[in-house]
N, CA, C and O atoms as a CHARMM CRD file, in Angstrom:
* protein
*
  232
    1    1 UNK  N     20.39900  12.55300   4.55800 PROA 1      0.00000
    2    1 UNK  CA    18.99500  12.89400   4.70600 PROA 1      0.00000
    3    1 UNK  C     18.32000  13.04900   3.34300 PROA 1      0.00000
    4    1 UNK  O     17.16700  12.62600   3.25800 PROA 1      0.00000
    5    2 UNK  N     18.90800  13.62300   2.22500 PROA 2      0.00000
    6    2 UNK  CA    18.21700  14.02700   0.99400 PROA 2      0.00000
    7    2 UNK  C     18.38100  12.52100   0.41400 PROA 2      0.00000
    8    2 UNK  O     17.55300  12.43200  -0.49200 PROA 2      0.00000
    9    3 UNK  N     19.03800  11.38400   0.53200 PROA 3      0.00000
   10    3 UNK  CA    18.72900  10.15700   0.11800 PROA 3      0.00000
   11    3 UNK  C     17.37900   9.63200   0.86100 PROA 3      0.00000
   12    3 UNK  O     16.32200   9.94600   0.31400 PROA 3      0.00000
   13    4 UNK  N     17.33300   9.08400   1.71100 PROA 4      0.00000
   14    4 UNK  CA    16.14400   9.01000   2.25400 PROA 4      0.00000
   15    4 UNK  C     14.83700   9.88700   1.90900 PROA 4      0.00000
   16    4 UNK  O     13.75800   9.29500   1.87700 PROA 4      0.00000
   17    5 UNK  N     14.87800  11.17100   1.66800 PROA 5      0.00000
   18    5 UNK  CA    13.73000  11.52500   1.08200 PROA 5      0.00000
   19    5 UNK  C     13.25100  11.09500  -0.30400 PROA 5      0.00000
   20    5 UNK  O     12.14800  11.01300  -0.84500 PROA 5      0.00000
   21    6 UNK  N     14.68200  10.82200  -0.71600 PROA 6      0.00000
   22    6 UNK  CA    14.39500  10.42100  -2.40800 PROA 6      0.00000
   23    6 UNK  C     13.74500   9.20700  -2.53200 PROA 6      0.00000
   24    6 UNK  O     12.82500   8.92200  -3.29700 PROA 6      0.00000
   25    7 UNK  N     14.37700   8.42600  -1.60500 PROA 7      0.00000
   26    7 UNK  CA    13.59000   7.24800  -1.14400 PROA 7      0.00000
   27    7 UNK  C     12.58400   7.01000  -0.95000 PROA 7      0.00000
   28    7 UNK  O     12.12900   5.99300  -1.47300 PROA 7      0.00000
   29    8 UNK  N     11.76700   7.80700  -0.12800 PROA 8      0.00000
   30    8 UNK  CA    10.76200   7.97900   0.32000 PROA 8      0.00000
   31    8 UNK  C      9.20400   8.06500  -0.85300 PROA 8      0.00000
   32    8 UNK  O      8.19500   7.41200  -1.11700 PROA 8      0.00000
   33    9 UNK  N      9.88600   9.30600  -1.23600 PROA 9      0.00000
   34    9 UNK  CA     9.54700  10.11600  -2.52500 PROA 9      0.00000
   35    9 UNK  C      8.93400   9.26300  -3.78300 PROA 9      0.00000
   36    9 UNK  O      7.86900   9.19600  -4.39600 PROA 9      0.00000
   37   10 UNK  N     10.00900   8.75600  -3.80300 PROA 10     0.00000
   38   10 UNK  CA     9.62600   7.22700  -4.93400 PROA 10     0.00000
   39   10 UNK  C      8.80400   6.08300  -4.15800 PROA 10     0.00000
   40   10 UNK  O      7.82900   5.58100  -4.71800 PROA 10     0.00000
   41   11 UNK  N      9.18700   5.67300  -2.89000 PROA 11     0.00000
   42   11 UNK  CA     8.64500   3.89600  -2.80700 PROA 11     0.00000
   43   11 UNK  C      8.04600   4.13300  -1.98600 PROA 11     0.00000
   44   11 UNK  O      8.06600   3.30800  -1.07300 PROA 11     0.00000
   45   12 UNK  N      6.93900   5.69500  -1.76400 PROA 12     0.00000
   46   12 UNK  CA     6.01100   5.52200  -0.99000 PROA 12     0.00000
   47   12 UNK  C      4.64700   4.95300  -0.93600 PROA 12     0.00000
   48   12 UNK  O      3.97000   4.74200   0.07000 PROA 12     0.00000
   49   13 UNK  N      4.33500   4.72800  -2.22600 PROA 13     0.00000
   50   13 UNK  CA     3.66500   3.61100  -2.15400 PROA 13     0.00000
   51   13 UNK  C      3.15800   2.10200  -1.85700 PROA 13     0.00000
   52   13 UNK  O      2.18200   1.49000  -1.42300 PROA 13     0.00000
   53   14 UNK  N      4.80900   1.85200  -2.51300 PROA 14     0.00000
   54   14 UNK  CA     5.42000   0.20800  -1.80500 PROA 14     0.00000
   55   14 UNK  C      5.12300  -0.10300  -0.47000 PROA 14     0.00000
   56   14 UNK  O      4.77200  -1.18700  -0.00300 PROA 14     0.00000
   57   15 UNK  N      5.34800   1.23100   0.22300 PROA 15     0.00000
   58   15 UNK  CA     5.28000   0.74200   1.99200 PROA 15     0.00000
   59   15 UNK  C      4.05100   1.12300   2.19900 PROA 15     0.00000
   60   15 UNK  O      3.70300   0.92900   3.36400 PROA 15     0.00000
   61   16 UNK  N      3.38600   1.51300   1.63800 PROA 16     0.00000
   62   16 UNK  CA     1.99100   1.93400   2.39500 PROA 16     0.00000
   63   16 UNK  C      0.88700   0.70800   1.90700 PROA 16     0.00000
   64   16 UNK  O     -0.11200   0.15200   2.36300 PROA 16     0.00000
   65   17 UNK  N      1.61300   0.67000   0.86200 PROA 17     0.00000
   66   17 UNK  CA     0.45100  -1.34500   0.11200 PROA 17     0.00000
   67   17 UNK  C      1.29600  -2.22100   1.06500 PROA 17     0.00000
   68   17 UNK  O      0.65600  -3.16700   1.52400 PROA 17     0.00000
   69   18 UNK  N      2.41500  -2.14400   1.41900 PROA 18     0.00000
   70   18 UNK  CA     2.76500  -3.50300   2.27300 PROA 18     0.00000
   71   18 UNK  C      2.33100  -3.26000   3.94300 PROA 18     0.00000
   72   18 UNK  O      2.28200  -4.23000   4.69900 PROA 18     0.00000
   73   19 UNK  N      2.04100  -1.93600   4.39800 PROA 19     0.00000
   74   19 UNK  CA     1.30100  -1.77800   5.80000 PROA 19     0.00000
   75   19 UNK  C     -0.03500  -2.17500   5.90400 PROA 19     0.00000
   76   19 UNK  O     -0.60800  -2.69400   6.86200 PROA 19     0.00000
   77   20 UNK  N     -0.54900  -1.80300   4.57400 PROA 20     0.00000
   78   20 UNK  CA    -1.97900  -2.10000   4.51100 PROA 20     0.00000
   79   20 UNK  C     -1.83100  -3.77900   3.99900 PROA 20     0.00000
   80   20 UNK  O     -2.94500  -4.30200   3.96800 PROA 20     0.00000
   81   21 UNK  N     -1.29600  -4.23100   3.80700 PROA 21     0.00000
   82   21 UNK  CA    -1.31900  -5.89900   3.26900 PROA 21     0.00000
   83   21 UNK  C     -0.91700  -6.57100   4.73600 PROA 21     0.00000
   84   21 UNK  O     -1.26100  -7.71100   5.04700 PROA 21     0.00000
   85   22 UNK  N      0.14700  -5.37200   5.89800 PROA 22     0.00000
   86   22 UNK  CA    -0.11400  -6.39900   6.99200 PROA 22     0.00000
   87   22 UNK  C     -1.10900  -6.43700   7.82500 PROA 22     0.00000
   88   22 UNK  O     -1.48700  -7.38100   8.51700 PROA 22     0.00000
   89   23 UNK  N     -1.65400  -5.04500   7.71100 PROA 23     0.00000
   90   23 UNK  CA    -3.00000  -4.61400   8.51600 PROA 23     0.00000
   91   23 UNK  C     -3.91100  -5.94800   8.26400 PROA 23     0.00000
   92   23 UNK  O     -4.33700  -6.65800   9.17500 PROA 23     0.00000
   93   24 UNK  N     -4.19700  -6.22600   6.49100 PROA 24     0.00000
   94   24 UNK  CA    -4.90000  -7.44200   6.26700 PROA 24     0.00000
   95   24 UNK  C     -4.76600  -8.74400   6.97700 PROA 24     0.00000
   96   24 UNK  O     -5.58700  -9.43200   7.58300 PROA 24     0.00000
   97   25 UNK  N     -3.53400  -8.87800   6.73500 PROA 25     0.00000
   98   25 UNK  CA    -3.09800 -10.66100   7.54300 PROA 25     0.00000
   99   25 UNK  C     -3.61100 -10.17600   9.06100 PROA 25     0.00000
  100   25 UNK  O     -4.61200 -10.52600   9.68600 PROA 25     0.00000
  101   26 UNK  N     -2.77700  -9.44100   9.34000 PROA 26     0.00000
  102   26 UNK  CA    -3.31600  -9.24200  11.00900 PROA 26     0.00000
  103   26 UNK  C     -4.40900  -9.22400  11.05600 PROA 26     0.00000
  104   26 UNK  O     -4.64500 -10.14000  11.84300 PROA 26     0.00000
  105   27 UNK  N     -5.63600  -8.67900  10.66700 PROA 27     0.00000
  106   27 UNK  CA    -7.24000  -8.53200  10.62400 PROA 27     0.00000
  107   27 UNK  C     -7.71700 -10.40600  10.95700 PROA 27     0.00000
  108   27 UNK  O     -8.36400 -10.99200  11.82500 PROA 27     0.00000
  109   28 UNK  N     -6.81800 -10.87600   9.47700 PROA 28     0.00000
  110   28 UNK  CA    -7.44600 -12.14600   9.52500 PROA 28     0.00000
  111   28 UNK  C     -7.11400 -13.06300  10.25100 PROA 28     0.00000
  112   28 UNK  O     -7.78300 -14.09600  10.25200 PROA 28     0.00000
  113   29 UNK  N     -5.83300 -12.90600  11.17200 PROA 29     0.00000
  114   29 UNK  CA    -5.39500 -13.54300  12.12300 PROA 29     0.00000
  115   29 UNK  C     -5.77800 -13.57500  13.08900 PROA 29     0.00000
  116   29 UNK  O     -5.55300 -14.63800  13.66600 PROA 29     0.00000
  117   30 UNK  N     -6.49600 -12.61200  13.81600 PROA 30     0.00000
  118   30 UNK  CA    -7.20600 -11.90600  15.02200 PROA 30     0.00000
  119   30 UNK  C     -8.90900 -12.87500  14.50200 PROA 30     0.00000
  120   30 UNK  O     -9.41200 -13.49900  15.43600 PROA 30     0.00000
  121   31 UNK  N     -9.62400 -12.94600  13.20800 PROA 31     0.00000
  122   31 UNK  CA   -10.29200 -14.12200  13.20700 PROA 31     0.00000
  123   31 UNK  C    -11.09600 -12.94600  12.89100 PROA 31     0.00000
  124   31 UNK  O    -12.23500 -13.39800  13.01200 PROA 31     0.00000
  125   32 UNK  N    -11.26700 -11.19100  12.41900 PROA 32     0.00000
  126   32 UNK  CA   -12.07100 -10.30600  11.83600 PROA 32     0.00000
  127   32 UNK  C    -12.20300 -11.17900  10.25600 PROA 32     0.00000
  128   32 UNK  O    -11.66300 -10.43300   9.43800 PROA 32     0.00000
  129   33 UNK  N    -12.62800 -12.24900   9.65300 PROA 33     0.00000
  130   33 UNK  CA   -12.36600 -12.34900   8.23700 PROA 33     0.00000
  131   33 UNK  C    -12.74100 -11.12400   7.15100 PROA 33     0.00000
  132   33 UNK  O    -12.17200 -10.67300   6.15700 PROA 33     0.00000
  133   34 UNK  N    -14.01200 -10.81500   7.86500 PROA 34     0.00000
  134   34 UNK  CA   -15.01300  -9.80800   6.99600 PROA 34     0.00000
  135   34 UNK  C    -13.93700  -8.18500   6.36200 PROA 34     0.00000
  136   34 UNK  O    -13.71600  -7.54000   5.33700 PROA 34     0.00000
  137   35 UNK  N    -13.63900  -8.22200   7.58300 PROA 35     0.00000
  138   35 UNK  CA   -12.49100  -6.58100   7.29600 PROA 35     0.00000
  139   35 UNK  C    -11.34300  -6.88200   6.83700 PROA 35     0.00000
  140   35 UNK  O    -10.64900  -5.99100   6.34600 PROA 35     0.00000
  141   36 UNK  N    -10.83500  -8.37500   6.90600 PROA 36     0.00000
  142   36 UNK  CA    -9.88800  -8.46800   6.20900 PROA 36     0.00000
  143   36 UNK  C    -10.30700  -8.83000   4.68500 PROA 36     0.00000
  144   36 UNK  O     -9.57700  -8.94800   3.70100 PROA 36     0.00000
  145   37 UNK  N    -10.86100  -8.88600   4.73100 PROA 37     0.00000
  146   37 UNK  CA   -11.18600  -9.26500   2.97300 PROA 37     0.00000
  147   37 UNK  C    -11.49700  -8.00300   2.76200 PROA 37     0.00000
  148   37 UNK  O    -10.81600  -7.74000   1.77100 PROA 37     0.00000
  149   38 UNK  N    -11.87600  -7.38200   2.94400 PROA 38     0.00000
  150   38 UNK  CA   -12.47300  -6.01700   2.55900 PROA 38     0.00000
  151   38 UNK  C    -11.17800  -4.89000   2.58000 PROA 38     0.00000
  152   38 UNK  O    -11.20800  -3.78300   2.04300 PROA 38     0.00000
  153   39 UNK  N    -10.14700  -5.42100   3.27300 PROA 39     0.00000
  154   39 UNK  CA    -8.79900  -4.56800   3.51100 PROA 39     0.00000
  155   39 UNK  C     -7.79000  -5.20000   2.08300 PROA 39     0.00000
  156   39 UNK  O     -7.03800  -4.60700   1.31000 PROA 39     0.00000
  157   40 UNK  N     -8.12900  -6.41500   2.17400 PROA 40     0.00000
  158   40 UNK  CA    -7.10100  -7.08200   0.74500 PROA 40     0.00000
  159   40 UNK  C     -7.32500  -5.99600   0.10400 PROA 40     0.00000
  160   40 UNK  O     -6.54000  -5.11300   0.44900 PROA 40     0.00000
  161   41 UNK  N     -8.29500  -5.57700  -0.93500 PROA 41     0.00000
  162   41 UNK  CA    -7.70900  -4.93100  -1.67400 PROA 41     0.00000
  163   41 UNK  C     -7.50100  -3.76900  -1.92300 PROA 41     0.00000
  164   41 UNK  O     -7.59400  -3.48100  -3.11600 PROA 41     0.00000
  165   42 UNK  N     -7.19800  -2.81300  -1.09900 PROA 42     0.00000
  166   42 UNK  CA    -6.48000  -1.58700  -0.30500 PROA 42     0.00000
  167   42 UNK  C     -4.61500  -1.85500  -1.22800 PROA 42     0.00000
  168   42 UNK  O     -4.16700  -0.91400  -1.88300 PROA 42     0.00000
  169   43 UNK  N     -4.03500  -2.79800  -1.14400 PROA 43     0.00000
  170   43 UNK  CA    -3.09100  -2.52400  -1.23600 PROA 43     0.00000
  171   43 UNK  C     -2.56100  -2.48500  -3.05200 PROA 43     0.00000
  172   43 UNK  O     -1.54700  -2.01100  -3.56400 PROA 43     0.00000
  173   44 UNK  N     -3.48900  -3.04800  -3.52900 PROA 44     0.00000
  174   44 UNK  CA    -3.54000  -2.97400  -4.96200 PROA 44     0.00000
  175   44 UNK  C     -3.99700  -1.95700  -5.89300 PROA 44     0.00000
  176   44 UNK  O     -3.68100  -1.62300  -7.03500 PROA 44     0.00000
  177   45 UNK  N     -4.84500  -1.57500  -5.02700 PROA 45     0.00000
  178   45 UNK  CA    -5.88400  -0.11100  -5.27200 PROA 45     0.00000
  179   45 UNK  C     -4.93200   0.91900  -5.25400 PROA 45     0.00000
  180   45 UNK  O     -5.04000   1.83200  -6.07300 PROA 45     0.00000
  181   46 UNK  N     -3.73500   0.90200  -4.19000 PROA 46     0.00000
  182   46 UNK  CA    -2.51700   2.11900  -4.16900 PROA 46     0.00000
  183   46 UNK  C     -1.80100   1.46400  -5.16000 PROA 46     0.00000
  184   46 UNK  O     -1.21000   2.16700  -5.98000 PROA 46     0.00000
  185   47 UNK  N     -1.75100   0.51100  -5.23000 PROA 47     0.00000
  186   47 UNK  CA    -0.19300   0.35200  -6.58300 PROA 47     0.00000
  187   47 UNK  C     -0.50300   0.95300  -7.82600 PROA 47     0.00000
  188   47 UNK  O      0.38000   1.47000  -8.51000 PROA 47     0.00000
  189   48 UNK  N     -1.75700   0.92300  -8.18700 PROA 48     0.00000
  190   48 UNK  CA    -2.50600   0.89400  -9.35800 PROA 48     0.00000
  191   48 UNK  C     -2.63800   1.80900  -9.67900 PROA 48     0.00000
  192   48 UNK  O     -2.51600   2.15300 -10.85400 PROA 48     0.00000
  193   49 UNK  N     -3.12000   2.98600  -8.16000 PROA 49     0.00000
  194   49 UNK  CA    -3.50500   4.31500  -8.13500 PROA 49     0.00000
  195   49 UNK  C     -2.05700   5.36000  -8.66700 PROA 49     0.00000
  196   49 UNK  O     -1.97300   6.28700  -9.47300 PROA 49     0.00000
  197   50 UNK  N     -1.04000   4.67100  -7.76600 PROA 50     0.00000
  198   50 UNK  CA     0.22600   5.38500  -7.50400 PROA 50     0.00000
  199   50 UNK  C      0.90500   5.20100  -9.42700 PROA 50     0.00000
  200   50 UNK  O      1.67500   5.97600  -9.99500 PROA 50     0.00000
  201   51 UNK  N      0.24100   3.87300 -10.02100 PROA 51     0.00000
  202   51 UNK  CA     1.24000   3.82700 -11.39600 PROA 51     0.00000
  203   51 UNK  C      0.48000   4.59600 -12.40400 PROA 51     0.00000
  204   51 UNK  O      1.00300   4.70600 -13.51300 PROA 51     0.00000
  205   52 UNK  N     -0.80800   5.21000 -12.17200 PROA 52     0.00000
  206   52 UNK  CA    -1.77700   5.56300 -12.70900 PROA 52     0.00000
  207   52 UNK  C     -1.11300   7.19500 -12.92800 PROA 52     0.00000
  208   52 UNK  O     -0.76700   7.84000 -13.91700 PROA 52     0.00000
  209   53 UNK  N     -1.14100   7.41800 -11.67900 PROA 53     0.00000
  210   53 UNK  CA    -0.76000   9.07000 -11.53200 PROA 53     0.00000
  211   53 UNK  C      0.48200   9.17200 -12.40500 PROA 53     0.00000
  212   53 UNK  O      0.47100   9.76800 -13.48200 PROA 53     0.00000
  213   54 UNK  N      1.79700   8.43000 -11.78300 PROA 54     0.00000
  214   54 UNK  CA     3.13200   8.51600 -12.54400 PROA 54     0.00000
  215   54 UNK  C      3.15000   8.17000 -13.94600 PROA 54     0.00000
  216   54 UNK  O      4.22500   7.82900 -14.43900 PROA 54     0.00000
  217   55 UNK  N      2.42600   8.19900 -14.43700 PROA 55     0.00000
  218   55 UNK  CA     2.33300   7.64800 -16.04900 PROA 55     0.00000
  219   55 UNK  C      1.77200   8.71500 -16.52100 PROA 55     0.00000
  220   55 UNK  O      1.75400   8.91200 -17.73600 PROA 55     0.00000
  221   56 UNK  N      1.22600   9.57300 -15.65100 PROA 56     0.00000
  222   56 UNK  CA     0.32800  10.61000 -16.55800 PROA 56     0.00000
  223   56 UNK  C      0.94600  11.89500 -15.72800 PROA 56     0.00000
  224   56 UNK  O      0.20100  12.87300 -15.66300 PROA 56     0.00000
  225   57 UNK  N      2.51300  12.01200 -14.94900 PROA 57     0.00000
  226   57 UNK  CA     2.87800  12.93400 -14.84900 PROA 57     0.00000
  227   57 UNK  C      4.15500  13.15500 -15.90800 PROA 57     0.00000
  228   57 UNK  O      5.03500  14.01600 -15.91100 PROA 57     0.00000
  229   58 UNK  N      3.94900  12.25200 -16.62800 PROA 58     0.00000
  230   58 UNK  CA     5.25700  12.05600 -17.41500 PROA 58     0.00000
  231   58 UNK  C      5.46100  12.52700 -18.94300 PROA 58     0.00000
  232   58 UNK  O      6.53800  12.33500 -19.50900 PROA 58     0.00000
């Protein structure tokens, strides 16, 4: 269990830009283009956000 949190802990970002990157495809698959473009960049915005913070807790 304390692996998995460590896990967590660290690459929670990873999974939350790759939910929101499928949310996107799915948006645009369903034929919403508008919200999916507008969802693209959601998942870059957390990577960016998430390397932003860890660089300046360090």
């Amino acid at each position: 269990m304390q692996q998995f949190k460590t896990f967590i802990s660290k690459w929670y970002p990873v999974i939350l830009a790759f939910f929101c990157l499928l949310y996107s495809v799915g948006l645009g698959l369903w034929g919403r283009t508008d919200e999916a473009l507008y969802t693209a960049h959601w998942p870059g915005t957390i990577l960016l956000f998430a390397l932003t913070i860890r660089q300046r807790r360090q």
